[in-house]
C-alpha positions in Angstrom: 118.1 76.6 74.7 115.8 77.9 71.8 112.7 77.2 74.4 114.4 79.0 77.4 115.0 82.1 75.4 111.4 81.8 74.3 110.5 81.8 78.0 109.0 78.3 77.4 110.8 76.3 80.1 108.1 74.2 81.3 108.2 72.6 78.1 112.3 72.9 77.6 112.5 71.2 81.2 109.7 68.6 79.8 112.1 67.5 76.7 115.8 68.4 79.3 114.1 65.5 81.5 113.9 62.8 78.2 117.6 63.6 77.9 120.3 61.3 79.3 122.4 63.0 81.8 125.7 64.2 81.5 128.7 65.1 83.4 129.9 68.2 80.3 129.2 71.8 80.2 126.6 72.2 78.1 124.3 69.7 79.4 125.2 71.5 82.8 124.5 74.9 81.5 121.3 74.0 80.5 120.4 72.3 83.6 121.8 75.3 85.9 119.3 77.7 83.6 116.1 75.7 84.0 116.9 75.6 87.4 117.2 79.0 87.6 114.4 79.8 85.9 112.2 78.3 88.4 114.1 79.7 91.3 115.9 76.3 92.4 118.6 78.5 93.5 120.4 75.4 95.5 120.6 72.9 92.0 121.2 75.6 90.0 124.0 77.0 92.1 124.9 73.4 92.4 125.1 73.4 88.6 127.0 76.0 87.6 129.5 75.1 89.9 130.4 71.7 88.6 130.5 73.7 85.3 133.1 75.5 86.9 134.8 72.3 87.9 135.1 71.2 84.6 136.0 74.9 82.6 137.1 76.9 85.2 137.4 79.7 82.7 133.6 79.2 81.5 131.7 83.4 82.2 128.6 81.9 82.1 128.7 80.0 85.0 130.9 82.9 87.0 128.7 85.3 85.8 125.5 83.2 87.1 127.0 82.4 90.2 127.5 85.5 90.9 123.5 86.0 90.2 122.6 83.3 92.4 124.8 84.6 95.5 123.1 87.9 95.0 119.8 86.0 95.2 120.4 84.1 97.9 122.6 87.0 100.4 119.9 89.8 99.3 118.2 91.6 102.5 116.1 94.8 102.8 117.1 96.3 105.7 113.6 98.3 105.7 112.0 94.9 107.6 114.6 94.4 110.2 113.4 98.4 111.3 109.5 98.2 111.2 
């Protein structure tokens, strides 16, 4: 988490990849943020919602989600009138 916050995350997905996977929610909280951060929108989505699966409860993820459906569901409606 130290290297994502230090906007390293080419090198925090380098040592995330080394690391056995797991089905728990901080190992799924990381993953969701590194996909994030390089705009995997579908496996970071996919992420935080199996957080959500586990901790229903968990902000994070809800408040990520919530990011990611923004993302994905933004339109300008400047290009649809050219």
């Amino acid at each position: 988490m130290e290297l994502l916050r230090a906007e390293k995350a080419a090198e925090a997905q380098k040592l995330f990849d080394e690391i056995q996977v797991a089905d728990n929610v901080d190992y799924l909280l990381v993953e969701g943020e590194l996909e994030q951060k390089f705009q995997h929108w579908g496996k970071a989505y996919n992420s935080f919602g199996k957080v959500l699966e586990i901790d229903p409860l968990n902000t994070e993820a809800k408040t990520r989600l919530e990011m990611i459906k923004g993302i994905l569901n933004f339109f300008s409606p400047d290009q649809f009138n050219p």
